[in-house]
C-alpha positions as CSV (number, residue, x, y, z in Angstrom):
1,X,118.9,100.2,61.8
2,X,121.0,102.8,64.1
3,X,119.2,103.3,67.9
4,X,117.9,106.6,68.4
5,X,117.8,108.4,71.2
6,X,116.1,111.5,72.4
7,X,114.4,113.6,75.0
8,X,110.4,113.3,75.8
9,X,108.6,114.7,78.9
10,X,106.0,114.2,81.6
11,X,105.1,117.8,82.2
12,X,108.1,120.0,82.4
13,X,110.3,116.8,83.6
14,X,112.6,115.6,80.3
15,X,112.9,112.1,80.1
16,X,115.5,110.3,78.1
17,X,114.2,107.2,75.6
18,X,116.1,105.2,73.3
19,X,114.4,103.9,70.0
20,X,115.1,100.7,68.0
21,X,113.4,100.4,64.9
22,X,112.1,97.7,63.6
23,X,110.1,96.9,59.9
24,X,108.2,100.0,58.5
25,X,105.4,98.0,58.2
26,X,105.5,96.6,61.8
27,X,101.8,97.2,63.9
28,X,103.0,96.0,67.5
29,X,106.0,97.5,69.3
30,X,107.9,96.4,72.5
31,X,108.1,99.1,75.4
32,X,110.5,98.1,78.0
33,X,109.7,99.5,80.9
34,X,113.1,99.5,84.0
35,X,112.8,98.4,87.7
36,X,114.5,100.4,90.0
37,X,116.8,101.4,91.3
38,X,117.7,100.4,87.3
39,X,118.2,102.4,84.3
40,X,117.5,101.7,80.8
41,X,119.8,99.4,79.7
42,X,119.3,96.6,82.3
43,X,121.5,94.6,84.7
44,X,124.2,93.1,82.5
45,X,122.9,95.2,79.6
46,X,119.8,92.9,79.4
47,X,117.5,95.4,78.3
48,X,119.9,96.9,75.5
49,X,120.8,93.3,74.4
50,X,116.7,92.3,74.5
51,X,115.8,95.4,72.2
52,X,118.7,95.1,69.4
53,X,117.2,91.1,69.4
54,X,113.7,92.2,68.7
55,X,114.7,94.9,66.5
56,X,116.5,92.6,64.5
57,X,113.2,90.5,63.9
58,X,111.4,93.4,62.8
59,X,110.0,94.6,66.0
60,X,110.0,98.4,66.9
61,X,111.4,98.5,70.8
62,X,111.1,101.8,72.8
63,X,113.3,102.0,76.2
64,X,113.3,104.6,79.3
65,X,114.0,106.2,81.8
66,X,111.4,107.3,83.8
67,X,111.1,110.5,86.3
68,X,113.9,110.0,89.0
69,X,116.0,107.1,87.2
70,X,118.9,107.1,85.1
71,X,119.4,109.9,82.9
72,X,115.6,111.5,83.4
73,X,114.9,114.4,85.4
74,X,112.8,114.8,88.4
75,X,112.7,113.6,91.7
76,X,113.2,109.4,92.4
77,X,110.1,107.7,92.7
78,X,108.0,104.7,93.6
79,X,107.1,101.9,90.8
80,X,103.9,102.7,92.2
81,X,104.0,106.2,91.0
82,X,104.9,106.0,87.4
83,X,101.2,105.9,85.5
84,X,102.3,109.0,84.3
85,X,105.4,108.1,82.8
86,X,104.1,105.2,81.3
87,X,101.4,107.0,79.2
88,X,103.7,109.8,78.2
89,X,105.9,107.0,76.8
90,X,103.5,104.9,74.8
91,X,102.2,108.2,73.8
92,X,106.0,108.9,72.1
93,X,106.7,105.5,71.1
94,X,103.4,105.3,68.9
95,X,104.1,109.5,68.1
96,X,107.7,108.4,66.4
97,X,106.2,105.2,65.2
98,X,103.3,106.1,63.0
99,X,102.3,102.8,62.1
100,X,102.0,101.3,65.2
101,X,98.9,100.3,66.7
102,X,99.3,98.3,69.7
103,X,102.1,98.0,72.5
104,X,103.5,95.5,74.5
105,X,105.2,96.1,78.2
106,X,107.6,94.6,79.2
107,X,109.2,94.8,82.4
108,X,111.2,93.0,85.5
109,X,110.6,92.8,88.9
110,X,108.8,95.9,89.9
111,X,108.4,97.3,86.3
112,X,106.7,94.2,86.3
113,X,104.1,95.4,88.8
114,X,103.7,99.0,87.6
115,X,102.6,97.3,84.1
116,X,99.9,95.1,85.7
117,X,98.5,98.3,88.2
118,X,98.2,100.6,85.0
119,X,98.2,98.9,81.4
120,X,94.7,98.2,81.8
121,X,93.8,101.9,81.5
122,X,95.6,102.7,78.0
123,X,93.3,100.3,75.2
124,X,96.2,100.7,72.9
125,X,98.3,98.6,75.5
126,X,97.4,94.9,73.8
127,X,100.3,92.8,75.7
128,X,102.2,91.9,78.9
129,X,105.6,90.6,79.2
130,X,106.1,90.0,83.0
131,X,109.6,88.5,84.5
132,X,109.9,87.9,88.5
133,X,107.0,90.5,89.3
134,X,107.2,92.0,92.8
135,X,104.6,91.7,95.1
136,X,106.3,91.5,98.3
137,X,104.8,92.3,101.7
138,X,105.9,90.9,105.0
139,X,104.2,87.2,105.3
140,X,104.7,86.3,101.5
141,X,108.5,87.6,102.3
142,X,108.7,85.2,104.8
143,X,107.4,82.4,103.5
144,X,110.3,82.4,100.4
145,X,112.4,83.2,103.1
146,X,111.8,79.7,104.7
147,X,111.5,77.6,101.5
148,X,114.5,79.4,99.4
149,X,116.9,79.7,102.5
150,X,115.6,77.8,106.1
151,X,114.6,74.5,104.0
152,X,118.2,74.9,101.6
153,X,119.8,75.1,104.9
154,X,118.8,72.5,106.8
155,X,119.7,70.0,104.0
156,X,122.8,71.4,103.8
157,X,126.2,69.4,104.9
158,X,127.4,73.5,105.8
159,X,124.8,73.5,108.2
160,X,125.1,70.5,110.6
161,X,128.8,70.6,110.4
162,X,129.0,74.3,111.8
163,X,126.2,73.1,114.3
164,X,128.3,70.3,115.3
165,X,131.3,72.2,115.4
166,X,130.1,74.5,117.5
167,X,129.8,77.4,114.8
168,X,126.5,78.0,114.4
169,X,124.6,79.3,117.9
170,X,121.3,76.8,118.2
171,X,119.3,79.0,119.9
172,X,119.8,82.1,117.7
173,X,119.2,79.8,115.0
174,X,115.6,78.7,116.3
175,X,114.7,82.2,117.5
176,X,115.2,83.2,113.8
177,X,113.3,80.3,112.6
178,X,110.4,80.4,115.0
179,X,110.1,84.3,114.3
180,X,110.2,83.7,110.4
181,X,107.3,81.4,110.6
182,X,105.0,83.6,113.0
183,X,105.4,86.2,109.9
184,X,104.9,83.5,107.5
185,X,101.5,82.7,109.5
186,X,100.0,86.1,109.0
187,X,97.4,86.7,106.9
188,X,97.1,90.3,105.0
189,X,93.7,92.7,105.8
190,X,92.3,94.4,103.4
191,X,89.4,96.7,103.2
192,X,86.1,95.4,101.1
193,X,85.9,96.2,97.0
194,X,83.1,99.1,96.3
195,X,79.9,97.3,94.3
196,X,78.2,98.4,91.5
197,X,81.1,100.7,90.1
198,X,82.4,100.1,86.4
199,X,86.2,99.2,86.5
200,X,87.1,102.2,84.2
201,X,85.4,104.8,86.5
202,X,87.6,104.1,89.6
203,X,90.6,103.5,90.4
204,X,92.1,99.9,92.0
205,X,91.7,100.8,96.1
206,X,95.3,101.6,97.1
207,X,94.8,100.3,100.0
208,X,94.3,97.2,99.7
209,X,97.6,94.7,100.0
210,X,100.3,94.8,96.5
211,X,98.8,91.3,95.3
212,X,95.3,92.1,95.7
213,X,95.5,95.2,93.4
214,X,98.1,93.9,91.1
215,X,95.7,90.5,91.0
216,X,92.6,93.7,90.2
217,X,94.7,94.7,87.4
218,X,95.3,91.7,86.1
219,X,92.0,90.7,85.8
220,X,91.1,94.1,84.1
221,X,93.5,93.8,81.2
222,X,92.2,91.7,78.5
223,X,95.4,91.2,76.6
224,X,97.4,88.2,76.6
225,X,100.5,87.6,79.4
226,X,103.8,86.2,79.3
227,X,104.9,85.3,82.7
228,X,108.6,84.0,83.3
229,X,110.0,83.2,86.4
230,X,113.7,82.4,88.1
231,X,114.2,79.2,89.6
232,X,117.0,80.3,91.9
233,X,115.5,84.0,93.0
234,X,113.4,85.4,96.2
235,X,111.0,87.6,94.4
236,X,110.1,84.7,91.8
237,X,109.6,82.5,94.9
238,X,107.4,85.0,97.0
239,X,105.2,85.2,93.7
240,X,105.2,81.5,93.5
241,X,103.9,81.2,97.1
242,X,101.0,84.3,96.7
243,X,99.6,82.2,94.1
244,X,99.9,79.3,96.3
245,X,97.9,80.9,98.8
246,X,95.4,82.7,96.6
247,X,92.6,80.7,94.8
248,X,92.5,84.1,93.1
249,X,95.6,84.0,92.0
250,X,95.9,80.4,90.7
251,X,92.5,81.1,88.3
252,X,94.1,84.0,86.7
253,X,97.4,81.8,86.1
254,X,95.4,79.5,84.9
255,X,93.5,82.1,82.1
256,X,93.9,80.4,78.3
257,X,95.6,83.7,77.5
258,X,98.3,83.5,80.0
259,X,101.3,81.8,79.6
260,X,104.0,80.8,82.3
261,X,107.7,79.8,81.3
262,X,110.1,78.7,84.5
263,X,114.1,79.3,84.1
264,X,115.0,76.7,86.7
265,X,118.3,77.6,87.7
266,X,118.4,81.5,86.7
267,X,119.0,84.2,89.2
268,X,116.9,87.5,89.7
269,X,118.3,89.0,86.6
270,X,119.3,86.4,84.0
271,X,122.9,87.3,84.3
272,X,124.3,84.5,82.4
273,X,123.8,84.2,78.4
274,X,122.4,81.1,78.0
275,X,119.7,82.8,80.6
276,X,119.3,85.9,79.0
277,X,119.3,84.6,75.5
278,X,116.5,81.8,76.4
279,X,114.2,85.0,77.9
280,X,114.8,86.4,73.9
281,X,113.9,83.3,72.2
282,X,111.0,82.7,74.6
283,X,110.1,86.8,73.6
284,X,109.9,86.7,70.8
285,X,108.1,83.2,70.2
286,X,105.4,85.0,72.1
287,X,105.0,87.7,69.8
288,X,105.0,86.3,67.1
289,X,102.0,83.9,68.3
């Protein structure tokens, strides 16, 4: 069937949503859900290409634009400040498909982390799709810094021959290095977590550290979670090493319901084919389990 697109809102703002249908009799529908600075059909049209696969297979797929991005009105914002979006568009895709009754998201880098600080509000959200989430803050930043670049480095042949040959400056070398690790060393503060309040009276405590509260809403949804990660990208790596240092972290990876599928040698944004159509096939083998 033909994409359709249209114009929903949040409030007075119009947002712009494209629809690809799927079977008439399908119950679960994909919402893809952009990073930014990204609009809704995805670095080398991944998310376009994605939705005309599912579609194909009988799954209804709803892509956006939220407030600030691409087409939609309103001004740019935060992936931190999109709950609203998000409910206004599971609230259209379900609206223009009657017969759904359940919704994944699926999103990339920080659509990735908007998904896990909000789908646990919306019950009709059942599913996550999660590729390369973002939790960056300064020490887990640093620490990919000196595994996917320092570390590469060294080993390199570049390296030593432009240190030999009087290329590279030693001592602005070490001063980076030595500076990298001291932020690598630091630990993130946080505030305590309130007792004795139910989860769906109160809100996840702002602030608190990006991994801690997208960890908090993690644990609160109950659906199942396909995680996929880049082999050859910075934000997959600084995820890698939050769970590496969180014992919180590697008990919710290691949750029955999740499941974790690496792409060794893919970048940030699956730019190649084979990448992208492996993230397709590894889709929709999820949903259809």
């Amino acid at each position: 069937m033909t994409a359709e697109a249209f114009i929903f809102h949040v409030g007075d703002t119009p947002l712009v949503g494209v629809m690809h249908p799927g079977k008439p009799e399908a119950r679960q529908g994909v919402l893809i859900v952009v990073g930014g600075p990204q609009y809704r059909v995805g670095s080398h049209r991944q998310f376009l290409l994605l939705a005309r696969h599912l579609a194909e297979a009988g799954i209804p797929v709803m892509r956006f634009d939220y407030r600030g991005m691409g087409d939609s009105g309103g001004a740019q914002r935060s992936y931190e400040d999109i709950s609203q979006d998000l409910l206004a568009a599971t609230d259209t895709f379900i609206n223009r498909n009657p017969g759904l009754e359940s919704v994944v998201i699926w999103g990339l880098c920080d659509a990735a982390s908007a998904a896990l600080l909000n789908a646990w509000r919306d019950p009709r959200i059942t599913g996550l799709v999660l590729l390369n989430p973002w939790v960056r803050t300064e020490a887990g930043l640093a620490r990919a810094y000196l595994k996917q670049y320092y570390l590469r480095r060294l080993m390199s042949r570049e390296f030593w021959s432009g240190l030999m040959g009087g290329r590279i400056n030693p001592l602005t070398s070490a001063r980076s290095l030595v500076g990298m690790t001291r932020r690598a060393l630091r630990r993130q503060q946080s505030g305590g977590t309130p007792v004795g309040i139910p989860n769906a009276q109160r809100e996840i405590d702002p602030g608190k550290p990006l991994p801690e509260r997208m960890a908090e809403g993690w644990r609160r949804f109950s659906g199942p979670i396909l995680l996929i990660l880049s082999g050859d990208d910075l934000t997959a790596e600084e995820f890698r090493g939050c769970a590496r240092q969180s014992a919180v972290w590697r008990e919710l990876l290691d949750e029955r319901r999740v499941t974790v599928r690496e792409l060794c040698d893919a970048n940030h944004t699956f730019s190649r084919l084979e990448w992208r159509d492996q993230v397709e096939k590894w889709t929709l083998e999820w949903l259809g389990q």
